[in-house]
C-alpha positions in Angstrom: 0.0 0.0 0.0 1.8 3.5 -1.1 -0.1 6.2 0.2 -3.7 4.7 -0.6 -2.8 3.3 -3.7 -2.9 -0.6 -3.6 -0.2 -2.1 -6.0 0.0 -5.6 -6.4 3.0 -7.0 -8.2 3.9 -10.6 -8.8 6.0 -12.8 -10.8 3.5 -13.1 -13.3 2.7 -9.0 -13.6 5.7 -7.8 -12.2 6.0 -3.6 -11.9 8.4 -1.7 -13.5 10.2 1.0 -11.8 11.9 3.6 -14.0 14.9 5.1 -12.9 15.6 8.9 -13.0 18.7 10.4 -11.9 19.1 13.5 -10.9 22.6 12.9 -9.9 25.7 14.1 -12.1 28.1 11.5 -10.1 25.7 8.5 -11.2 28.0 5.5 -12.1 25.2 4.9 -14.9 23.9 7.9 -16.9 25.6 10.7 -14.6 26.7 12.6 -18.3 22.4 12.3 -19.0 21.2 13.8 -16.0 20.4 17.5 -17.6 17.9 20.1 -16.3 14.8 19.7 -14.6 12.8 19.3 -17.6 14.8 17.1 -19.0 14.2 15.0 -15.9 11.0 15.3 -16.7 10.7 14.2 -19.8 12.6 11.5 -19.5 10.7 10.2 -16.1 7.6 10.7 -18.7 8.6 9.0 -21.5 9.3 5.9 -19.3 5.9 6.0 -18.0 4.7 6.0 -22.0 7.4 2.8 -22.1 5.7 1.2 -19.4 6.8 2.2 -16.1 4.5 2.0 -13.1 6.9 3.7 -10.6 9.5 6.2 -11.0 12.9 6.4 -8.9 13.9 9.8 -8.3 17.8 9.8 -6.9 20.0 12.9 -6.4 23.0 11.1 -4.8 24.7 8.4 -6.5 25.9 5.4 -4.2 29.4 5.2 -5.9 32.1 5.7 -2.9 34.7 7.5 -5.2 32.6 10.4 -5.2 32.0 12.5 -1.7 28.6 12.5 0.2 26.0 15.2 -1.2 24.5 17.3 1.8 20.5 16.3 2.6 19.6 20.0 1.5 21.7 19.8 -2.2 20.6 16.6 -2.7 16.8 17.4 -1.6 16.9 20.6 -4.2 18.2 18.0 -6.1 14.9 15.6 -6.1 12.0 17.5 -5.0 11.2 19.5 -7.7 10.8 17.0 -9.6 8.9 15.0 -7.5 6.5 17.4 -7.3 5.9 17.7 -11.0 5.9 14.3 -11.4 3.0 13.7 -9.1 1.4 16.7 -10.5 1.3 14.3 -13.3 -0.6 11.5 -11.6 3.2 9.6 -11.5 3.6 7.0 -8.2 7.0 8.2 -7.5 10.0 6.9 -5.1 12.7 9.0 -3.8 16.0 6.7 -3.6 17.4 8.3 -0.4 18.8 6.9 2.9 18.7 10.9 4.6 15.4 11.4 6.8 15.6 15.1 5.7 15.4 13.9 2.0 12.6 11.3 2.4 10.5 14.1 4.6 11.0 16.8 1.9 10.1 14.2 -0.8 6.6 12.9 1.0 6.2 16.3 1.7 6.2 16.7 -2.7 4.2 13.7 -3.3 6.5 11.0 -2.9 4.7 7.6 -2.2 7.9 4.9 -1.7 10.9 5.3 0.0 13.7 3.3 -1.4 16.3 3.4 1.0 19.4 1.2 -0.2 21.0 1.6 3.3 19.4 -1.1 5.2 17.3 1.3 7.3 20.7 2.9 9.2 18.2 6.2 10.3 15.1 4.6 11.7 13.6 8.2 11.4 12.9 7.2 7.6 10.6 4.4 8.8 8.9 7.0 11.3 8.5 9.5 7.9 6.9 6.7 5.8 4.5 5.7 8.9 3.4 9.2 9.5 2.2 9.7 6.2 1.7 5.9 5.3 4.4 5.9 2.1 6.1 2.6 1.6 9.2 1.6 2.4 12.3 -0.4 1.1 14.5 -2.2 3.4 17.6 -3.5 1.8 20.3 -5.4 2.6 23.5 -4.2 3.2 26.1 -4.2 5.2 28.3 -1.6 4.0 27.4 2.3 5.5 26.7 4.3 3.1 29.1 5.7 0.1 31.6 3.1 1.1 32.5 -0.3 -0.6 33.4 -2.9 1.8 33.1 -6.6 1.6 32.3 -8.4 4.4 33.6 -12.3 4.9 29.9 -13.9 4.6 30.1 -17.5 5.9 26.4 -17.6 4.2 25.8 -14.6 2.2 21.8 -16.2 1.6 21.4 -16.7 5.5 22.8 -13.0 6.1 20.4 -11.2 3.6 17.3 -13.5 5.2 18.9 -12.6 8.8 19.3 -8.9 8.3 16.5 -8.1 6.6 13.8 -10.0 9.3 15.7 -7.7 11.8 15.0 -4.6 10.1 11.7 -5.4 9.0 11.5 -5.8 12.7 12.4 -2.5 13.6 10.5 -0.8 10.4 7.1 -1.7 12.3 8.6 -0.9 15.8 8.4 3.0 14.4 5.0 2.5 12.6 5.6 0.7 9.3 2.9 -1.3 8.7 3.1 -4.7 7.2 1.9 -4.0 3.8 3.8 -0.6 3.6 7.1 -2.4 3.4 9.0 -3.6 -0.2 12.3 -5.9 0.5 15.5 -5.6 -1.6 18.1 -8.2 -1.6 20.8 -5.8 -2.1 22.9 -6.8 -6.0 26.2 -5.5 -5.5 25.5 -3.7 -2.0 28.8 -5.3 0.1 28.7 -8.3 -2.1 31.6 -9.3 -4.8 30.1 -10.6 -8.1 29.7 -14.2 -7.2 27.8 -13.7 -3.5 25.5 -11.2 -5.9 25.1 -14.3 -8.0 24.4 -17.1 -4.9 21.6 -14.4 -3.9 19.7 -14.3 -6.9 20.0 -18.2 -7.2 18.4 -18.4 -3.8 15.7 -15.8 -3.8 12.9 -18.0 -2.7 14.2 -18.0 0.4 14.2 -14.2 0.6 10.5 -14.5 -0.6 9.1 -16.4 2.2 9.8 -13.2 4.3 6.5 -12.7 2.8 6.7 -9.3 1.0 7.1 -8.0 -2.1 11.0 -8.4 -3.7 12.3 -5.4 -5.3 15.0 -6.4 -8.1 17.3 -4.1 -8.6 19.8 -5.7 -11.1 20.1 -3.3 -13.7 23.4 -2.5 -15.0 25.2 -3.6 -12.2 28.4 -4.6 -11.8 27.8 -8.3 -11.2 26.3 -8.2 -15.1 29.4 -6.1 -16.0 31.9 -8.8 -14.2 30.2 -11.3 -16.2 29.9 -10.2 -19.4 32.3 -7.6 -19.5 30.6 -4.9 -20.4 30.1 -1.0 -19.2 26.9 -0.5 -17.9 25.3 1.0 -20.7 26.0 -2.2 -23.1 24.5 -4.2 -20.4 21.1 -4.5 -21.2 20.8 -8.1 -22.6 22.8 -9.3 -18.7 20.4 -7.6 -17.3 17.4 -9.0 -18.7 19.3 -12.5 -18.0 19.1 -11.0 -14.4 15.8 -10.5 -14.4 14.4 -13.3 -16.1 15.9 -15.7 -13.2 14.5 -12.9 -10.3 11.5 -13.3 -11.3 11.4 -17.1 -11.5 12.8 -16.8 -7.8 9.9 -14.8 -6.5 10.7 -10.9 -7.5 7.9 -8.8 -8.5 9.0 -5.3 -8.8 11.9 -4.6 -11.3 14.4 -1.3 -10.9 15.5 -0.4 -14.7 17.5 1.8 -16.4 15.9 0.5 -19.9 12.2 0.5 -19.6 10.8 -0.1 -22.9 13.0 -3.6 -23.6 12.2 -4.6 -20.0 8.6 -3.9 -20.6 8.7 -5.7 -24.1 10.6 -8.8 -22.2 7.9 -8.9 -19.6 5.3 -8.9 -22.2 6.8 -12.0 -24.4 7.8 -13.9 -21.5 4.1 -13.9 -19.4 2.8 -14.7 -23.2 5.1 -18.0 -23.3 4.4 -18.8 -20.0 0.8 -19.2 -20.3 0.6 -16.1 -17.9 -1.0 -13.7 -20.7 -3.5 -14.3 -22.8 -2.8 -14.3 -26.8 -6.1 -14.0 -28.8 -6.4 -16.1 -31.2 -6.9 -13.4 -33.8 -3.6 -11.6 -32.6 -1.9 -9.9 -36.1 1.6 -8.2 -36.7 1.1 -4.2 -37.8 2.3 -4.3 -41.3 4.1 -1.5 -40.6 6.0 -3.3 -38.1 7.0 -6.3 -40.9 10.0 -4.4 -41.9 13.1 -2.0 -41.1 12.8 1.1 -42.7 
């Protein structure tokens, strides 16, 4: 539940969450970032692609780049979350900073994505006063630093840690259906623990919420394929595939249109979508031009 809105993703009709960057330091599309309209459009056109949520972020979680302050980075993302909910867009505010996540309710926001594992419970109390969701991720890494823990069970950690902050979520008034749960790609893991998560996320579903996947681009794919992250798209969609066979239900993408279009084919082949029987290719669509 995001602010009255019931959402209800699954495996089968997973939701798409378009990111927007309104970071220059992004490790992704930092060069992209532009002018508020720009934002704008951009945040727009994904919701044309597909997109049922937006990600606003205006700090970047790479560690070779210093912290932005809570009030640069909320000029940063509040603008355009108001304008984007002006627009009738569900919109998340990718911040760990209570400041941020206040200012960005205050504009319209209705998710909280918080990639730091909950570190400031006071973003749990903002999302309860206002009754906003909430992602807990795992991590074990503070944020804007890289560290790599020794994980005698990387699966069992990510199960462990985030029980205990769900735990303390609800003990500052996150409800049960406010709160989203990210298994953390990349965050404190090297490439192969990434890997041994996303082979074992049915265990992370029978915490019994929704799994946000947030695979896109990521290093992991990079490590594997050997790519940058803007050549990554068909690793990703690897990724994704095998996330949602393992219980995700709400995907975090760069590249919403080819996720959208994979989505599509895949429920289709699955059984999962229905293909009438009359169903025709646009002759316009036969050929290149």
């Amino acid at each position: 539940m995001l602010r009255g809105r019931e959402l209800r993703p699954s495996p089968e009709r997973p939701l798409i969450m378009g990111i927007v960057n309104a970071s220059p330091e992004s490790f992704s599309d930092g060069a992209l970032v532009g002018g508020l309209d720009d934002q704008l459009e951009r945040a727009l056109a994904m919701r044309d692609e597909g997109a049922d949520l937006i990600d606003v972020g205006g700090e970047s979680g790479v560690s070779d780049r210093p912290p932005v302050d809570a009030a640069a980075e909320a000029g940063r993302v509040v603008p355009l979350v108001e304008r984007l909910a002006a627009e009738g867009v569900v919109v998340s505010v990718d911040t760990w900073k209570p400041e941020v996540a206040r200012a960005a309710l205050d504009a319209g926001a209705a998710l909280v994505n918080d990639v730091s594992g909950l570190r400031d419970p006071a973003v749990a109390e903002a999302c309860a006063g206002v009754g906003a969701g909430l992602v807990v991720t795992h991590t074990r890494a503070a944020p804007k630093h890289k560290s790599f823990p020794a994980y005698r069970d990387v699966v069992g950690d990510v199960v462990g840690f985030l029980r205990e902050r769900m735990d303390v979520a609800r003990a500052h008034g996150v409800r049960e259906d406010q709160l989203v749960l990210d298994p953390g790609p990349d965050l404190a893991k090297l490439p192969a623990e990434t890997v041994a998560v996303v082979r074992s996320l049915p265990a992370v579903a029978e915490l019994g919420r929704p799994l946000l996947l947030a695979l896109s681009r990521k290093d992991f794919v990079g490590a594997l394929t050997g790519r940058a992250p803007r050549e990554r798209l068909a690793g990703t969609l690897a990724a994704i595939a095998a996330g949602l066979d393992g219980g995700g239900s709400i995907l975090r993408v760069h590249d919403v249109a080819p996720v959208a279009d994979f989505v599509a084919v895949r429920a289709a082949l699955r059984g999962e979508r229905d293909v009438p029987a009359e169903l025709r290719l646009d002759p316009s669509l036969r050929r290149a031009v």
